[in-house]
Structure formats: structure tokens, C-alpha cells
Biopython code that builds the backbone (N, CA, C, O; Angstrom):
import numpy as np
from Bio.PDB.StructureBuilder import StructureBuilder

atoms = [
    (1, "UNK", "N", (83.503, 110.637, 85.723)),
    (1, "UNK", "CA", (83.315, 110.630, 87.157)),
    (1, "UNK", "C", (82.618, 109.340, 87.609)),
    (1, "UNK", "O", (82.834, 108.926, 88.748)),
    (2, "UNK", "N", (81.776, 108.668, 86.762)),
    (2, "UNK", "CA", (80.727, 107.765, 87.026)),
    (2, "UNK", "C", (82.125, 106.560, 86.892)),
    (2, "UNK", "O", (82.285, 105.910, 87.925)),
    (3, "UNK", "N", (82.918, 106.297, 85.958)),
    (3, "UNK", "CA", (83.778, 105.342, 85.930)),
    (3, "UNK", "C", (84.743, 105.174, 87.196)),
    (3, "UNK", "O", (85.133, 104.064, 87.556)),
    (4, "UNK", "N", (85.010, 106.073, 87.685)),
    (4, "UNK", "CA", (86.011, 106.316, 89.143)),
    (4, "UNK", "C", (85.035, 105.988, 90.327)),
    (4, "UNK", "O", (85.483, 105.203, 91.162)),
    (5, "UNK", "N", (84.162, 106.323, 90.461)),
    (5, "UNK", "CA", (82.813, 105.762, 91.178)),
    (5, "UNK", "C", (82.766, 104.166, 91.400)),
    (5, "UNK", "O", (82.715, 103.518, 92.445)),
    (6, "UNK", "N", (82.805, 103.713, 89.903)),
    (6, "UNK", "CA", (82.547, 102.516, 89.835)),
    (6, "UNK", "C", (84.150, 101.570, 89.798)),
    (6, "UNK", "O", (84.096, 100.353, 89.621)),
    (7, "UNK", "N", (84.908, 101.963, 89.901)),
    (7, "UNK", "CA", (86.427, 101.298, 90.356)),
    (7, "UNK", "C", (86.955, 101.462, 91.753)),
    (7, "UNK", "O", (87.833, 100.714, 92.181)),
    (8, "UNK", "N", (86.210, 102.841, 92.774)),
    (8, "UNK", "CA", (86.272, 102.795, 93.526)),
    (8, "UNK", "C", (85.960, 102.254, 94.710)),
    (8, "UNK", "O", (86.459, 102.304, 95.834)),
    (9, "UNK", "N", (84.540, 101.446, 93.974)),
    (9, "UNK", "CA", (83.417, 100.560, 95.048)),
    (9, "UNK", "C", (83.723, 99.005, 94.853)),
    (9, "UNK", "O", (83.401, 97.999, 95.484)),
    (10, "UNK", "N", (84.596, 99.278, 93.536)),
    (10, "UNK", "CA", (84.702, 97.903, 93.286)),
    (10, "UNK", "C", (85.843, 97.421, 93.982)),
    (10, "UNK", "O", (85.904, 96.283, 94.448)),
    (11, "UNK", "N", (86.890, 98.398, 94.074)),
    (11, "UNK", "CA", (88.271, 97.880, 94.949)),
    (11, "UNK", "C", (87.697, 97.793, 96.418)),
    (11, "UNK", "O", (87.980, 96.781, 97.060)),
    (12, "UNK", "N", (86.979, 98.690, 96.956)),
    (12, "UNK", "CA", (86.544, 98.727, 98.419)),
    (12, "UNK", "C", (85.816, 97.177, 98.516)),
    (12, "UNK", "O", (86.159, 96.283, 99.289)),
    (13, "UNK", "N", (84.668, 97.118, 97.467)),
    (13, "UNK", "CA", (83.989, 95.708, 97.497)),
    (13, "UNK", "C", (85.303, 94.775, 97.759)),
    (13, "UNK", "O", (85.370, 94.545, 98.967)),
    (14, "UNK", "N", (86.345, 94.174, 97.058)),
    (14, "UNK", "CA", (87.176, 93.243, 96.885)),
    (14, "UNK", "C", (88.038, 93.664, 98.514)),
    (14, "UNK", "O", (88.459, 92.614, 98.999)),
    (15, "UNK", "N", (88.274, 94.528, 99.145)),
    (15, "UNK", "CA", (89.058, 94.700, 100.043)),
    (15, "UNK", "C", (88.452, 94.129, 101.344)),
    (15, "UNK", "O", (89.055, 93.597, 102.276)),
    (16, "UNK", "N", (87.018, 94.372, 101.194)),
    (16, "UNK", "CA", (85.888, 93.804, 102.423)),
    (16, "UNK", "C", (85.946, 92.297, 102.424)),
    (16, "UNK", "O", (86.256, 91.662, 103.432)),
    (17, "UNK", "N", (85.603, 91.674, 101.131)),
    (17, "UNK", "CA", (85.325, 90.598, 100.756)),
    (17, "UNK", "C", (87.106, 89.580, 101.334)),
    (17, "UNK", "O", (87.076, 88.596, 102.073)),
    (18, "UNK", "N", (88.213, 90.090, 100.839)),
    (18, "UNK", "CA", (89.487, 89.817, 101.656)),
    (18, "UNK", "C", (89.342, 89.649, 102.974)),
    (18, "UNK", "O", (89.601, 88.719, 103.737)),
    (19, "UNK", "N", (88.973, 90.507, 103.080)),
    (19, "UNK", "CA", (89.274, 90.922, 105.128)),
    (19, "UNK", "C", (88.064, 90.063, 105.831)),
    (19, "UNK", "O", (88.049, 89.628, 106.983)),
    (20, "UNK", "N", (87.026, 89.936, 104.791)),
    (20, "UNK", "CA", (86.278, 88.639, 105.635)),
    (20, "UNK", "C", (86.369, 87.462, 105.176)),
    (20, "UNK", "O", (85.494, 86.671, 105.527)),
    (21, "UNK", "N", (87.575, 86.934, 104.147)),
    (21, "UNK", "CA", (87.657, 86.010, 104.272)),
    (21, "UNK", "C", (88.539, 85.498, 105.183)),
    (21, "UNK", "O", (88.366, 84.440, 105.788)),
    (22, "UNK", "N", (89.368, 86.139, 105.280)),
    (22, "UNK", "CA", (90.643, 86.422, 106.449)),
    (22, "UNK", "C", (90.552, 85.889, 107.874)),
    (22, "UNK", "O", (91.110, 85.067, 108.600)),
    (23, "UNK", "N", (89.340, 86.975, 107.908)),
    (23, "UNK", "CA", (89.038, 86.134, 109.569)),
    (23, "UNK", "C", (88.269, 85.029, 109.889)),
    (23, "UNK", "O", (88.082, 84.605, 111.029)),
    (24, "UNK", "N", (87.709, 84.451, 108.590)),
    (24, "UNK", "CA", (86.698, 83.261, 108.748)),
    (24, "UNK", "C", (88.132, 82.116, 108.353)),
    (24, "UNK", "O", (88.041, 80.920, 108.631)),
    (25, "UNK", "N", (89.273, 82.643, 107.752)),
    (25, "UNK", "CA", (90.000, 81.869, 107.886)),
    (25, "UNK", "C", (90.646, 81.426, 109.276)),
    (25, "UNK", "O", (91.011, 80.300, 109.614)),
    (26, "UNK", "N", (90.685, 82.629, 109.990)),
    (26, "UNK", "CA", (91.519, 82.248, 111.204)),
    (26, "UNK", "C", (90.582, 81.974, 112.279)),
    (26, "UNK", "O", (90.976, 81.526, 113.356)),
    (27, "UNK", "N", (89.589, 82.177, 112.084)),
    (27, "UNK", "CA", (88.061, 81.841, 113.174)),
    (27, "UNK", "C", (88.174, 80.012, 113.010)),
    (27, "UNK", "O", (88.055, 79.293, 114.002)),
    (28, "UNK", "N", (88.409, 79.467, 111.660)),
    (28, "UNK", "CA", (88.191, 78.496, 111.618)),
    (28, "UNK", "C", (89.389, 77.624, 112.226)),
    (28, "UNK", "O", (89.234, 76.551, 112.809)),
    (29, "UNK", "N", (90.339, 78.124, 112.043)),
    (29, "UNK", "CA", (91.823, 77.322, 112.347)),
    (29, "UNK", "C", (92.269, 77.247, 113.495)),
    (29, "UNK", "O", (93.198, 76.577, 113.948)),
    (30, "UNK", "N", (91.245, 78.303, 114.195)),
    (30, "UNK", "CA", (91.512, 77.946, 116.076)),
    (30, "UNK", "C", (89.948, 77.664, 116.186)),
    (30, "UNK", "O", (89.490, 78.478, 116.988)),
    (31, "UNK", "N", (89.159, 77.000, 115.793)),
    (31, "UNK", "CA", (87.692, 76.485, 116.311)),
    (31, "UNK", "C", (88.439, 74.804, 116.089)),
    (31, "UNK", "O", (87.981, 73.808, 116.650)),
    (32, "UNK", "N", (89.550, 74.789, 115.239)),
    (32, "UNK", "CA", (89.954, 73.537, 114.879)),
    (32, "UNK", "C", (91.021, 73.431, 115.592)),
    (32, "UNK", "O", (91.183, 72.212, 115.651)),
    (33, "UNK", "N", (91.852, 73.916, 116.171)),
    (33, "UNK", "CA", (92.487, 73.466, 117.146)),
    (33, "UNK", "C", (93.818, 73.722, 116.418)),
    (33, "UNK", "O", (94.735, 73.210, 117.061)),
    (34, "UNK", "N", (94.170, 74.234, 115.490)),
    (34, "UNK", "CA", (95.819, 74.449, 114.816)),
    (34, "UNK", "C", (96.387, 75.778, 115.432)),
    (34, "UNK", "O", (97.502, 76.214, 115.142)),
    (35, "UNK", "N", (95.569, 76.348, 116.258)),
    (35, "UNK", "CA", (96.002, 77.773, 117.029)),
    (35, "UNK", "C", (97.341, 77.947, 117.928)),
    (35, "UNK", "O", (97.498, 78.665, 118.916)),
    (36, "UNK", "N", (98.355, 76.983, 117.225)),
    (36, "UNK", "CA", (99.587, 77.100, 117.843)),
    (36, "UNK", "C", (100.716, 78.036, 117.465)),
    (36, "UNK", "O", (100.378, 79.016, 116.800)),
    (37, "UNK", "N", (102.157, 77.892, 117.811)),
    (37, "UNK", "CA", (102.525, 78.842, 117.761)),
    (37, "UNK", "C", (102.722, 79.283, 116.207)),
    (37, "UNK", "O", (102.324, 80.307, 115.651)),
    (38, "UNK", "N", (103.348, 78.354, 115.763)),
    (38, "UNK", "CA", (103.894, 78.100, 113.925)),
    (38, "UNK", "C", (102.001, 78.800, 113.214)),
    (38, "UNK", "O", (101.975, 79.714, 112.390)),
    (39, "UNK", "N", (101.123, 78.366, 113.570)),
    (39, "UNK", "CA", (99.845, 78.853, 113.224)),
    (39, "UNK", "C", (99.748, 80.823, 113.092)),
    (39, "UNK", "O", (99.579, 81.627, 112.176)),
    (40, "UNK", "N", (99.970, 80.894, 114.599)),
    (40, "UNK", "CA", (100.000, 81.997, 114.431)),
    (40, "UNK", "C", (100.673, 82.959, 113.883)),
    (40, "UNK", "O", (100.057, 83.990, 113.610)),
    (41, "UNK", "N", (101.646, 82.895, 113.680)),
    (41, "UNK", "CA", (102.789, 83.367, 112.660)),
    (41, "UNK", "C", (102.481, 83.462, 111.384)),
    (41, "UNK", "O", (102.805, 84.470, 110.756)),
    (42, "UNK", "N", (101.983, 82.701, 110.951)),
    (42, "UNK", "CA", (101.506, 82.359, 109.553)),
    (42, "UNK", "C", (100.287, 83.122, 109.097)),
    (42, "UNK", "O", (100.314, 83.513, 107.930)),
    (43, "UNK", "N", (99.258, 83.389, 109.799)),
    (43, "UNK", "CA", (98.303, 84.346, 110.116)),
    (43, "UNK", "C", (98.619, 85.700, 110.320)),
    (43, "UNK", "O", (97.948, 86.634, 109.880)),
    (44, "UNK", "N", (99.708, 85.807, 111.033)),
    (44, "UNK", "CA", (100.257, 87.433, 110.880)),
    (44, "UNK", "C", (101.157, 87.435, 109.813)),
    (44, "UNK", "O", (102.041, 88.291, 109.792)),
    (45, "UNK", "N", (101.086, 86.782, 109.114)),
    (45, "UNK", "CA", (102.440, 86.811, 107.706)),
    (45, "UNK", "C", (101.222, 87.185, 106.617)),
    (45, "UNK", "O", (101.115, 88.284, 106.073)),
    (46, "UNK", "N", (100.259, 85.958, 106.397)),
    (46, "UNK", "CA", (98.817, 86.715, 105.815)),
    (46, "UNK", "C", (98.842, 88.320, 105.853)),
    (46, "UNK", "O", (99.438, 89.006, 105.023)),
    (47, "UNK", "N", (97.951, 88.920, 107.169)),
    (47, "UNK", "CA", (97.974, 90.236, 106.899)),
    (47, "UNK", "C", (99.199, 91.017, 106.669)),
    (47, "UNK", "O", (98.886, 92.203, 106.766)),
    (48, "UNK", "N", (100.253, 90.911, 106.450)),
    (48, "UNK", "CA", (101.810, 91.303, 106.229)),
    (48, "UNK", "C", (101.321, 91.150, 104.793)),
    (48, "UNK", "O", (100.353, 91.875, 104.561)),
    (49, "UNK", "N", (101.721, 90.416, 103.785)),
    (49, "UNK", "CA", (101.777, 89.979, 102.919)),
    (49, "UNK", "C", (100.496, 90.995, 101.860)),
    (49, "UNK", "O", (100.814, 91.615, 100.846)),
    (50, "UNK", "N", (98.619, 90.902, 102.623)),
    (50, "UNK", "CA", (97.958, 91.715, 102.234)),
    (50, "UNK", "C", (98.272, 93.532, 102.083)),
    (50, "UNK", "O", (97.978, 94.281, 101.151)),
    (51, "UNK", "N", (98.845, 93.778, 103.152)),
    (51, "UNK", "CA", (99.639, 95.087, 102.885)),
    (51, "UNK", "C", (100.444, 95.857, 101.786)),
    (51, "UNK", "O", (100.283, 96.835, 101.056)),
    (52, "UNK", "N", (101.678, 94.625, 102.125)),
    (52, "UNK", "CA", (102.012, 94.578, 100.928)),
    (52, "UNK", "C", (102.024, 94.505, 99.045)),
    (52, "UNK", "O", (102.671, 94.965, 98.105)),
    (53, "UNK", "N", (100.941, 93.675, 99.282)),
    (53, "UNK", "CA", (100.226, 93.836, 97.681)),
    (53, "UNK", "C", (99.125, 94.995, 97.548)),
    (53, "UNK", "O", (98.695, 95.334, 96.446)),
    (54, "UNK", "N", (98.669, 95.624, 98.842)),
    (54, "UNK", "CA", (98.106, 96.803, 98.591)),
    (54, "UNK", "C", (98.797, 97.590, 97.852)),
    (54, "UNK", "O", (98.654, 98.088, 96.735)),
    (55, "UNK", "N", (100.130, 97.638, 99.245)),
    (55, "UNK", "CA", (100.997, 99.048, 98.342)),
    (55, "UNK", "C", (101.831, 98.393, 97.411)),
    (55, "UNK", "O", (102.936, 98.925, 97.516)),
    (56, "UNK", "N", (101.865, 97.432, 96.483)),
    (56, "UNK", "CA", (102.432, 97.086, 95.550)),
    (56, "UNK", "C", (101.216, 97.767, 94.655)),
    (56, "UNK", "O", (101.458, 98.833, 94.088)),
    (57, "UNK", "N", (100.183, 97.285, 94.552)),
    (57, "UNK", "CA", (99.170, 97.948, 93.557)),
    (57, "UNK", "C", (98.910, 99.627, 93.662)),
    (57, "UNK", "O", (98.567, 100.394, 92.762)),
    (58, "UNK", "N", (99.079, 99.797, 94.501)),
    (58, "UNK", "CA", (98.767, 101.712, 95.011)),
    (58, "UNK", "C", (99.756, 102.429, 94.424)),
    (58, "UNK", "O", (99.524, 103.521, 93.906)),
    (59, "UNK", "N", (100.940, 101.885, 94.451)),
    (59, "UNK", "CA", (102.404, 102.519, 93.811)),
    (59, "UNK", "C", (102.727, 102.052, 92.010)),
    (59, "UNK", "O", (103.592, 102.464, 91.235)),
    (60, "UNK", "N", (101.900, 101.297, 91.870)),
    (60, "UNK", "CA", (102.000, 100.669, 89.968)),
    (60, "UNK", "C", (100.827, 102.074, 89.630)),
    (60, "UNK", "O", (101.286, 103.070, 89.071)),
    (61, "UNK", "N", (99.193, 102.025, 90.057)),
    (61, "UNK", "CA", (98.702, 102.740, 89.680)),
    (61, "UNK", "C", (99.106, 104.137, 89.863)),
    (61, "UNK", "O", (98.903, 104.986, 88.995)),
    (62, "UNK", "N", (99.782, 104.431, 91.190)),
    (62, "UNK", "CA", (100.213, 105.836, 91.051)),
    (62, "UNK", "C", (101.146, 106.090, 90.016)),
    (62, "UNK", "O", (101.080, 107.178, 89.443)),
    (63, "UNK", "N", (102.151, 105.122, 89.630)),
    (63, "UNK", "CA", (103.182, 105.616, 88.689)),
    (63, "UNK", "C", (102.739, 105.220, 87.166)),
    (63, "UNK", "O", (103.425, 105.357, 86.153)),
    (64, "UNK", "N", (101.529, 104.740, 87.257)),
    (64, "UNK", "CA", (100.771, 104.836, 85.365)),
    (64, "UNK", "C", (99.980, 105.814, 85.678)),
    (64, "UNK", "O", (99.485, 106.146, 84.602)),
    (65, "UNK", "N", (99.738, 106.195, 86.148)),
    (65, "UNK", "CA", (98.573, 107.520, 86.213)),
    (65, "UNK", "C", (99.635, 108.875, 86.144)),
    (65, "UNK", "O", (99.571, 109.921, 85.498)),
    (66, "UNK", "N", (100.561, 108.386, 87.049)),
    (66, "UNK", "CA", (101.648, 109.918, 86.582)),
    (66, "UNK", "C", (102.030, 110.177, 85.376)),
    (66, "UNK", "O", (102.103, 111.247, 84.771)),
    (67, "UNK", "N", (102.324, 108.870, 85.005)),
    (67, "UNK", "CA", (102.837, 108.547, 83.232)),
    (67, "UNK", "C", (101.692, 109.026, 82.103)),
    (67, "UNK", "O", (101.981, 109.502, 81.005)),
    (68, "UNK", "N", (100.368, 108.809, 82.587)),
    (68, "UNK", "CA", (98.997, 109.338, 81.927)),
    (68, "UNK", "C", (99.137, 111.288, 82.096)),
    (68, "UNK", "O", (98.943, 112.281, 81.395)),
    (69, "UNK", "N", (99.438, 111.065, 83.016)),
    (69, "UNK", "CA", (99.486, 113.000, 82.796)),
    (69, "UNK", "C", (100.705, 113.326, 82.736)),
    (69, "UNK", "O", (100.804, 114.434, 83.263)),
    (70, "UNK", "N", (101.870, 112.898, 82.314)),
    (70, "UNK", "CA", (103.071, 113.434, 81.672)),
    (70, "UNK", "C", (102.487, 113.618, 79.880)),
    (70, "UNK", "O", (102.310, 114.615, 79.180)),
    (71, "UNK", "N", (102.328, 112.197, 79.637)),
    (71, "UNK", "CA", (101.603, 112.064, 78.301)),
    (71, "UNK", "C", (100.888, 113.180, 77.822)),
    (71, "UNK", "O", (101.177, 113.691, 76.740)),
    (72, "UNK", "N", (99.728, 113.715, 78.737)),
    (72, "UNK", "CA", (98.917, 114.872, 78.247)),
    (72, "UNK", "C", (99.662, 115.956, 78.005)),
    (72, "UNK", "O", (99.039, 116.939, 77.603)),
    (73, "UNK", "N", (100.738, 116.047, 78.127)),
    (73, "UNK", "CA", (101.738, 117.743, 78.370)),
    (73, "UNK", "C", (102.730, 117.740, 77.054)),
    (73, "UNK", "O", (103.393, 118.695, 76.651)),
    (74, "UNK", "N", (102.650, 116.251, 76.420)),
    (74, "UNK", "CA", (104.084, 115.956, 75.761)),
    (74, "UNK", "C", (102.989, 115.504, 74.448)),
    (74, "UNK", "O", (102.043, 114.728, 74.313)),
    (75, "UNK", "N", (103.795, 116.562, 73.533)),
    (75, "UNK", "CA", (103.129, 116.685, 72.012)),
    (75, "UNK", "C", (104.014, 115.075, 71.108)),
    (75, "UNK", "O", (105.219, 114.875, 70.956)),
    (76, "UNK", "N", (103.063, 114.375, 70.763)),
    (76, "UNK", "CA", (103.794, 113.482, 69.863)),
    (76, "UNK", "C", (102.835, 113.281, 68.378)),
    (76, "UNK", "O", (101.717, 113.781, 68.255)),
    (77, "UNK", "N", (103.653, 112.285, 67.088)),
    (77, "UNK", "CA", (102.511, 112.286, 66.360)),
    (77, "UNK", "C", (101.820, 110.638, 66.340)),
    (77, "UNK", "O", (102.321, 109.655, 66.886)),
    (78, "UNK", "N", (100.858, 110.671, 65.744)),
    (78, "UNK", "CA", (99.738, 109.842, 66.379)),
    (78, "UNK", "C", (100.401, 107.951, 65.935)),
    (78, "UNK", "O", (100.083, 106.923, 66.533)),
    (79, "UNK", "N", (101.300, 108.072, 64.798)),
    (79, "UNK", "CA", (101.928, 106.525, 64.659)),
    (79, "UNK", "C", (103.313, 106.578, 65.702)),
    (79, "UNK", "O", (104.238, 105.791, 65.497)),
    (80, "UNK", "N", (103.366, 107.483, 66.733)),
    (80, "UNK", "CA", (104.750, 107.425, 67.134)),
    (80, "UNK", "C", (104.592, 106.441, 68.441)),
    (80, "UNK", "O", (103.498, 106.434, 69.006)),
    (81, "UNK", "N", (105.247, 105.930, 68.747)),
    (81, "UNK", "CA", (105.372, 104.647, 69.801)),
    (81, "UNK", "C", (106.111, 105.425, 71.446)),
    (81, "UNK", "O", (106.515, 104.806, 72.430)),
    (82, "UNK", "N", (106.071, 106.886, 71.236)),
    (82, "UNK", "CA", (106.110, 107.587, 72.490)),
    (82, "UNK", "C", (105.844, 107.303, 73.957)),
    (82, "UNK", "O", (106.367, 107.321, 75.072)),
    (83, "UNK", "N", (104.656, 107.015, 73.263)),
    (83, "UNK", "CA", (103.652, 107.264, 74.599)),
    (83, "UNK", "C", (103.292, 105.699, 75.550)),
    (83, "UNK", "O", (102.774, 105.537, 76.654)),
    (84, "UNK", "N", (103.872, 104.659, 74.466)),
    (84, "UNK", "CA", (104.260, 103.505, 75.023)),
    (84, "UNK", "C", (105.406, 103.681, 76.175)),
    (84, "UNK", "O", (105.355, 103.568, 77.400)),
    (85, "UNK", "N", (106.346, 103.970, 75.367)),
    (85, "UNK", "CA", (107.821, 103.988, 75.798)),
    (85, "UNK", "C", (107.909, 104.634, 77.535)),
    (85, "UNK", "O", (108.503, 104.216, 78.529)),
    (86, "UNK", "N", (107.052, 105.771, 77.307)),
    (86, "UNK", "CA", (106.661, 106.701, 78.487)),
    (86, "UNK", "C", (105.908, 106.057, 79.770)),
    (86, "UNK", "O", (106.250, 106.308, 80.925)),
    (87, "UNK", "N", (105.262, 105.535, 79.560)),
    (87, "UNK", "CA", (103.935, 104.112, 80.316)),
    (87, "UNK", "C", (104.912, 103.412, 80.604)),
    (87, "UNK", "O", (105.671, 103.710, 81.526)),
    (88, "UNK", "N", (105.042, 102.463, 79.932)),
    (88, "UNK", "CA", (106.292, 101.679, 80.036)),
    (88, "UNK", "C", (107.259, 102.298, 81.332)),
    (88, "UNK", "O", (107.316, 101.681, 82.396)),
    (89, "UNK", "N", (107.762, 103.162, 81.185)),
    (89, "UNK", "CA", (108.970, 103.470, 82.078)),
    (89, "UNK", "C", (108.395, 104.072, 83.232)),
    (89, "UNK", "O", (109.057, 104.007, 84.267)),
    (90, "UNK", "N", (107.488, 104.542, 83.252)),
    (90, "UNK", "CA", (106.441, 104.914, 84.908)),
    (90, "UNK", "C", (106.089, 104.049, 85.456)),
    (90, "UNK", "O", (106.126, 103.944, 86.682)),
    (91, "UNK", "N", (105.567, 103.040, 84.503)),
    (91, "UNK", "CA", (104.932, 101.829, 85.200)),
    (91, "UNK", "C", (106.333, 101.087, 85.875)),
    (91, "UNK", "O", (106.388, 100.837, 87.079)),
    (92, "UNK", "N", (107.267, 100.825, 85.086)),
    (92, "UNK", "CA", (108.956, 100.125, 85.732)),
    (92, "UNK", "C", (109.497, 100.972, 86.727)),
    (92, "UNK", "O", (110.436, 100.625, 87.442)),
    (93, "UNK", "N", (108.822, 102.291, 86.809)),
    (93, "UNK", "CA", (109.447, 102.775, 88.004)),
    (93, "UNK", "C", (108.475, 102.239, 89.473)),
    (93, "UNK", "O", (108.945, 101.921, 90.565)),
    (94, "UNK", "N", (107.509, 102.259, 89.205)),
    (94, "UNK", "CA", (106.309, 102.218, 90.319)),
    (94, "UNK", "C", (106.629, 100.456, 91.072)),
    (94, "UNK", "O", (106.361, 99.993, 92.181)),
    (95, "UNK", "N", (107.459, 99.727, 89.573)),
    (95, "UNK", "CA", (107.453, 98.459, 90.370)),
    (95, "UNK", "C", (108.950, 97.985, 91.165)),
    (95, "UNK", "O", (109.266, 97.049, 91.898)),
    (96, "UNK", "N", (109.706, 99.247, 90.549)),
    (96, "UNK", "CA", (111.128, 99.336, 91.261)),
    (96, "UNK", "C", (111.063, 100.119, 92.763)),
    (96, "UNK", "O", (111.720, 99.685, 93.709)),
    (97, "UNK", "N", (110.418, 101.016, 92.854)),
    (97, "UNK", "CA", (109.716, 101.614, 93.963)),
    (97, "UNK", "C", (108.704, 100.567, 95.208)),
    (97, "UNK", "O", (108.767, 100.584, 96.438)),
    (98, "UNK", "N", (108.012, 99.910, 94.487)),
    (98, "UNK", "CA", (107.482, 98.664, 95.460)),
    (98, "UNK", "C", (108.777, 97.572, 95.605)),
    (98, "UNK", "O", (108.896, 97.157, 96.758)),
    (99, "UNK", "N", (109.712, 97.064, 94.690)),
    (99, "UNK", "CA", (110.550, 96.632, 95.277)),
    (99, "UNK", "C", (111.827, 96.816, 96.030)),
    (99, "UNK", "O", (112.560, 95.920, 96.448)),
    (100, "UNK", "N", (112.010, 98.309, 96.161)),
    (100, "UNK", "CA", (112.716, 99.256, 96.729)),
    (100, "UNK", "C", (111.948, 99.505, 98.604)),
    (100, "UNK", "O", (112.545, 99.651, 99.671)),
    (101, "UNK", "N", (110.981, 99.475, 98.408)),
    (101, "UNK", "CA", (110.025, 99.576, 99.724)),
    (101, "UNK", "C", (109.625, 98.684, 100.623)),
    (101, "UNK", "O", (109.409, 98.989, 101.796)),
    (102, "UNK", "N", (109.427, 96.902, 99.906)),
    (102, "UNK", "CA", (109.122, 95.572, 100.574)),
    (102, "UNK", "C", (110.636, 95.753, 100.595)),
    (102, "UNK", "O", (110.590, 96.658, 101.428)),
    (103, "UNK", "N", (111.889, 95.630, 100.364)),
    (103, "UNK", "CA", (112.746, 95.453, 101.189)),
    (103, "UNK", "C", (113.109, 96.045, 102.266)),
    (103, "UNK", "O", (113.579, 95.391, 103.197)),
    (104, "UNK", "N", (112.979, 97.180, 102.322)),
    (104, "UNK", "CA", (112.829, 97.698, 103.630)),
    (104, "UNK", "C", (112.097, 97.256, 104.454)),
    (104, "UNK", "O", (112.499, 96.617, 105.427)),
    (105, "UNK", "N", (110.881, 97.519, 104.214)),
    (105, "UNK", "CA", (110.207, 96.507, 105.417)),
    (105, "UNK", "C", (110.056, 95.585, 105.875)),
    (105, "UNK", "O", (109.551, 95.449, 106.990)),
    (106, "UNK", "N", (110.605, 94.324, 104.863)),
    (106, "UNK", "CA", (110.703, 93.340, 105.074)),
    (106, "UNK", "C", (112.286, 92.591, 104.957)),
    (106, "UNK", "O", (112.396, 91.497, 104.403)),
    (107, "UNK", "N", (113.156, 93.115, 105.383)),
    (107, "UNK", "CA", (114.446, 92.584, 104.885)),
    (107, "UNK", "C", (114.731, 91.118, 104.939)),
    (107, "UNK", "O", (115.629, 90.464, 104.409)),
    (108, "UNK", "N", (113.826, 90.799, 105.645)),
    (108, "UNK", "CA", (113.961, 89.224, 105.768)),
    (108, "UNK", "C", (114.113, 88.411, 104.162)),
    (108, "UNK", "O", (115.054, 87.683, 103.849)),
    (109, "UNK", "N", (113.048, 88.724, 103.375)),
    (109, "UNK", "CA", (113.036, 88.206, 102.412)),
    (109, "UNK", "C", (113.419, 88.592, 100.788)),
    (109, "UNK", "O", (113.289, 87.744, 99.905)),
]
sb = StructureBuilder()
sb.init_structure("model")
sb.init_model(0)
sb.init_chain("A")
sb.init_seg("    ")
for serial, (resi, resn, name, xyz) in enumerate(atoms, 1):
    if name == "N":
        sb.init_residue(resn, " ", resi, " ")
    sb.init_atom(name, np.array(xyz, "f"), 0.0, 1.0, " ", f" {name:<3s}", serial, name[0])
structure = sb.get_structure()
């Protein structure tokens, strides 16, 4: 419980630490005068882009963590390369699923 605690404060820490660098980025780029149109675009492509690698990471860990409790249910013996194979293919789904999903939302690219 204490380990989930401590991965949980740590992603929140790194998500704060983003989001204020974010706006000290764009605080700075119109105190400087680049606040045009091509500027701004680029700044909303930023937070686009942060989204996106959220739920790119939210959908890898959900589909190794599913793969972690399939594992617990499925009897193997201890030199067998199973439980790779299993990881392996949750985790390739979670990243076919994020690239199944940024195209949709983003068909542009």
C-alpha cells in the first residue's frame, strides 16, 4: 500500500511540475512578444500532445497490470517463459489501443 502511495505522489508531483512548466513557457513567449498566430497554435498542440502521452501511459499501465492479474489465475512452472509471453502481449495490446485512439483523435497525423 505504502509503494502505490509513493508512485502515486510521484506521478501527481511530475504532472504539477509539467503544467508549471507549461505556463511559464507560454507566460514567457507572449511577455516576449512571439504571441502570434503560428505561436499560438503551437501552444495548443503542447497541451494536445500532453494528453496524449497521458493516455498513452494510462492505457500501457492499464494493459500490464491486466496482464499482472491474468498471470495470478494461470498456473505455470517456474523455468517456463509464460508469463513473459503473456506481459508481452497485454503490454502490445495497450500500445495498439493508444495507437488505435490518437488516431481518432487526431487524424491529422
Amino acid at each position: 500500500m505504502d509503494f502505490l502511495f509513493v508512485i502515486i505522489a510521484i506521478v501527481a508531483f511530475t504532472i504539477i511540475i509539467i503544467a508549471t512548466f507549461n505556463y511559464r513557457i507560454k507566460v514567457r513567449m507572449i511577455k516576449a512578444g512571439f504571441a502570434d498566430e503560428t505561436a499560438i497554435k503551437a501552444l495548443n498542440k503542447l497541451q494536445y500532445d500532453l494528453k496524449i502521452n497521458t493516455l498513452k501511459w494510462g492505457l500501457i499501465l492499464f494493459f500490464g497490470g491486466a496482464g499482472l492479474i491474468v498471470l495470478n489465475f494461470i498456473t505455470y512452472k517456474c523455468d517456463s517463459t509464460l508469463p513473459y509471453g503473456i506481459e508481452t502481449v497485454f503490454l502490445s495490446a495497450g500500445f495498439i489501443a493508444y495507437y488505435l485512439i490518437s488516431k481518432k483523435l487526431n487524424p491529422n497525423s
